[in-house]
N, C-alpha and C positions, 0 to 999 in steps of 0.2 A: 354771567350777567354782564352786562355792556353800560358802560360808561363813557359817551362822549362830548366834545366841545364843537362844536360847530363856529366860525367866528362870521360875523355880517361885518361888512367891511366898512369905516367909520373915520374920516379924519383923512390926511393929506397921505398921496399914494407912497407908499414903500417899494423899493426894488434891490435890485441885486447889483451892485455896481464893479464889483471883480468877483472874479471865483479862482481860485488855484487847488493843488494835489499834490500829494509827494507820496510815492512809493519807494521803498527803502530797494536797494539795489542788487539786494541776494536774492536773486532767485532759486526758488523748490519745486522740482522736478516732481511728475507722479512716483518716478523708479524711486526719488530719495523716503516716499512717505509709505510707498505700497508694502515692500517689505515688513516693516514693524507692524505693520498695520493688518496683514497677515491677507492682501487685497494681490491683482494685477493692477499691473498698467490700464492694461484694457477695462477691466472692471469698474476702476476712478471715470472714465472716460465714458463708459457706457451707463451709468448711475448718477453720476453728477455733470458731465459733459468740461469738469475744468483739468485743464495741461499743466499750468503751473499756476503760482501764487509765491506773493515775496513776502521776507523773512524781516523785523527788524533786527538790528547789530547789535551784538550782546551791550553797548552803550550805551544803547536810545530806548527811551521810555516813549509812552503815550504823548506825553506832552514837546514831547522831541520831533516827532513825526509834526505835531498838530502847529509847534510854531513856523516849522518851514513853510507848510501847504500856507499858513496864516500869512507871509511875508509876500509870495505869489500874491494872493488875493487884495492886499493892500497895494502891493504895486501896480496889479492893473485897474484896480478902484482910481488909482495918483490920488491917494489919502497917505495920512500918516498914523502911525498908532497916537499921537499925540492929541488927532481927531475923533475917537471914538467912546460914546459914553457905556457902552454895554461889548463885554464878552461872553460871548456861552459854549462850554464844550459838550457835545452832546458824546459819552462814552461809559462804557461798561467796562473801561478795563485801567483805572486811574495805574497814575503812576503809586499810590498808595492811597489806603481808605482814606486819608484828610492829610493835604491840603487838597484843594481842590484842581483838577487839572486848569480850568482856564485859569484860577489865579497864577500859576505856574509861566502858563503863555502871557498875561498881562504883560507879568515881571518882567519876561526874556525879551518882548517886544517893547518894554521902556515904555508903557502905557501911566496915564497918571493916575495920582490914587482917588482921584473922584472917577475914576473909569469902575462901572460893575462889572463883578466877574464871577461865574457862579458855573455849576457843572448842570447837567439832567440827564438822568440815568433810564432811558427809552430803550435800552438795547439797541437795535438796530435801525429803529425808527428813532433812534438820539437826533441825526442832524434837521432831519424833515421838524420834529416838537421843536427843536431850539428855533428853528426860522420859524415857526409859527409864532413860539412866545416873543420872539425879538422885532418880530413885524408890531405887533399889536403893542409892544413898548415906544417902537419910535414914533407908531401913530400917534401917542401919547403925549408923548414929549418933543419928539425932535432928534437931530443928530443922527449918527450911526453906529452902526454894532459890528460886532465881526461876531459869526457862527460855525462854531468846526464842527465837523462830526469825524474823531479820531478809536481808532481800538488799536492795540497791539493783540487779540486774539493766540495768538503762536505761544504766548507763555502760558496760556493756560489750559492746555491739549496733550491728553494724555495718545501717546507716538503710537499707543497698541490698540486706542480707538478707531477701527473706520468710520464711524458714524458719524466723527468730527474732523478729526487730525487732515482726511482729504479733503475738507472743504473751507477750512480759513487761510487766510492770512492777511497781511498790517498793513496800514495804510491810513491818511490822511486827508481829508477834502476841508476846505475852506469858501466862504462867501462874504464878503463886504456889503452890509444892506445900508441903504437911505433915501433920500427922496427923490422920488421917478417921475417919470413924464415928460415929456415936451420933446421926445428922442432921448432922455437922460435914462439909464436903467433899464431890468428889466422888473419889469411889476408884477408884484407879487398879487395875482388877483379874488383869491381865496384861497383857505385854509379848515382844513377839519383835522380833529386827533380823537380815537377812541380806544376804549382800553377792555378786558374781561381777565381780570385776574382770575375767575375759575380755570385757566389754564395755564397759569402761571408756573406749575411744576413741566412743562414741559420742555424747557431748556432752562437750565441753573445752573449756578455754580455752589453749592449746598454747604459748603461749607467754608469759613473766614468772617461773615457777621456773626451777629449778634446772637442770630439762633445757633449757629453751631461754633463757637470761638474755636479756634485754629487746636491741634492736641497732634500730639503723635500718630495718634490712630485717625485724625483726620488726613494727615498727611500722606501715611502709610494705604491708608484708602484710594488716593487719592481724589478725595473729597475738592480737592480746591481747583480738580478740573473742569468743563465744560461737559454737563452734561445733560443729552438731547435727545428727543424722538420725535426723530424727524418726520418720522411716516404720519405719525399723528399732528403735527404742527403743517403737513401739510394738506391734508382732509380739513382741518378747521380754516385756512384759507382760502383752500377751493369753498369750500363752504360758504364763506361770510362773505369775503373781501369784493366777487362779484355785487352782490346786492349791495354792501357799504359803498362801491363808487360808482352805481347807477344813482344812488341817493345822492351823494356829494354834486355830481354832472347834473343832474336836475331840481336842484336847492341854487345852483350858481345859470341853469338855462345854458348849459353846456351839450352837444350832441359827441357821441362819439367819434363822427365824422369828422369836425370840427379838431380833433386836438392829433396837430404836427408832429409831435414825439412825445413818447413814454420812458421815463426811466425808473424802471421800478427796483427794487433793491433785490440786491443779487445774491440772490439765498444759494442758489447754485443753476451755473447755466441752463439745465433742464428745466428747471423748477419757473427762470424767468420766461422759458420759451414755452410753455404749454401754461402758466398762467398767464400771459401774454395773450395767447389766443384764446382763453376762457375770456377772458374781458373786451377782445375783440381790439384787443392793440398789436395786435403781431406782423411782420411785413418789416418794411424797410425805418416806420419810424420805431420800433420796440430798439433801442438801444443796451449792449451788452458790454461787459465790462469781464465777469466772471470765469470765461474760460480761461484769460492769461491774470487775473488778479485774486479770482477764489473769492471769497464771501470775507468782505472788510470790512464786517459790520457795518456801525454806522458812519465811516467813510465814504458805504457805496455808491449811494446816490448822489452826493457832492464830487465821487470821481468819476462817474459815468457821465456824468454832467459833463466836467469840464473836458475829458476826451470829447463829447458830443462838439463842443463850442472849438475845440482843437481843430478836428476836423472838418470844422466849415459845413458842418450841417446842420446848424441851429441859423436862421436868419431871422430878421426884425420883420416882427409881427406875426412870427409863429406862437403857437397856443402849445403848452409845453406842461403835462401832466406829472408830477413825479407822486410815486407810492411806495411807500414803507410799511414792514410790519417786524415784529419782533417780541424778545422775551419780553412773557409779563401776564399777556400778550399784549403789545401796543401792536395800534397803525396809525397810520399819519396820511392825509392826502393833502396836496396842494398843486393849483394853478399857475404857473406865471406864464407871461406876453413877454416873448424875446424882443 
């Protein structure tokens, strides 16, 4: 059963006024994952389409990655954290179940304590829901936010998995949102988020809440890793995800023709290239990320983003689609005007 929010857009425009990314600097090779994993080279390659994916440093948590990419994105906003009344991390993979990660980044970024800071736990579709909830706040009130969408992934991937172990790794993406227009930002022009927990057992981690508290035998299981089916998470996509964003484009009077680039989240390079061309975004604007970064959770679209804006292929007054989906199952769709 589906549950979604639609937003009609209300109150003075929101945009995105920097974005930044941090990818941790080890890189993992297929030969380092194929082995244990009991896979080829070739095999990672020809099943998920990704080469490598980076690792973070036994040092750095989720909120480690998430303050850097955050530093990037306030500096090219020219904000200070001292400007911002809301933080949101959107992540499934905390540096521990409580505190929360953005309170974490607040801290490290010297944010004041009338600054909010709260997590949301979308899985993969984490960064897409925080920029939804964070648009619709500052419509509200005013000011700016900062949205991450951070995972470390890699700690929680059992090595003898192929189902997972070749398809994540860590990573960080960041956006600075507030008031757009006049040439100022980019404007966020719509927003939808839905969800179907009836398929919520199909990527979990089953065990460390509440329903299963951590035990030896969960350990020993390893229960506390990433576990996914993926064959069936991606029949429910093909499935839906077409009909949810011909709805979304014709609720906003959007044509498909009409939208400049797509960044959709990067479940894994193949995955993004043939749902690409089911939706009829494939070609030069479908933007890719996954074959050298692997599935960063919800990182991904906040860093396929900002490679896109890297490389000079985002310009002003492009129409710029980003879509997510993930455990739960969520998805997330939004518009924004480069």
């Amino acid at each position: 059963m589906f549950t979604n929010h639609g937003t009609q857009q209300a109150g003075p425009a929101v945009g995105i006024l920097g974005i930044g990314s941090y990818l941790p600097p080890r890189v993992i090779s297929n030969e380092e994952v194929a082995g244990p994993a009991g896979v080829t080279e070739e095999w990672i390659v020809r099943a998920t389409g990704i080469h490598t994916r980076r690792r973070a440093g036994a040092d750095q948590a989720t909120s480690d990655l998430a303050t850097i990419a955050a530093r990037q994105a306030l500096e090219r906003s020219g904000l200070r954290a001292a400007d911002l009344s809301l933080v949101i991390v959107g992540t499934t993979t905390p540096d521990e179940l409580v505190a929360a990660v953005a309170c974490r980044v607040a801290d490290a970024l010297e944010c004041s304590v009338d600054t909010a800071a709260f997590d949301v736990s979308a899985a993969c579709s984490g960064f897409l829901t925080g920029l939804a909830t964070a648009e619709k706040f500052l419509r509200g009130t005013g000011g700016h936010a900062l949205v991450i969408g951070a995972d470390v992934y890699t700690r929680f991937l059992d090595p003898a998995d192929r189902r997972t172990v070749v398809l994540w790794g860590d990573g960080a993406g960041a956006a600075v949102l507030g008031p757009a227009g006049h040439g100022h930002g980019h404007e966020i022009l719509a927003t939808k988020l839905l969800s179907d927990g009836s398929r919520a057992d199909l990527a979990i981690i089953p065990a460390g809440g509440s329903r299963s508290p951590a035990t030896r035998e969960t350990v020993d299981g390893m229960a506390h890793h990433v576990h996914m089916d993926g064959r069936a998470i991606s029949r429910a996509l093909l499935e839906w995800v077409p009909g949810m964003l011909d709805e979304f484009l014709k609720e906003n009077d959007v044509d498909k023709a009409d939208v400049a680039h797509a960044v959709l989240h990067q479940g894994n390079a193949k995955l993004v290239a043939h749902l690409g061309g089911v939706l009829g975004l494939d070609g030069a604007r479908l933007h890719a990320t996954a074959p050298v970064y692997g599935n960063t959770g919800s990182a991904s679209v906040p860093v396929t983003l900002h490679q896109a804006e890297r490389e000079g292929a985002l310009r002003p007054g492009d129409l710029v689609l980003m879509v997510a989906y993930g455990g739960g199952m969520t998805y997330a769709f939004t518009l924004l005007r480069w």
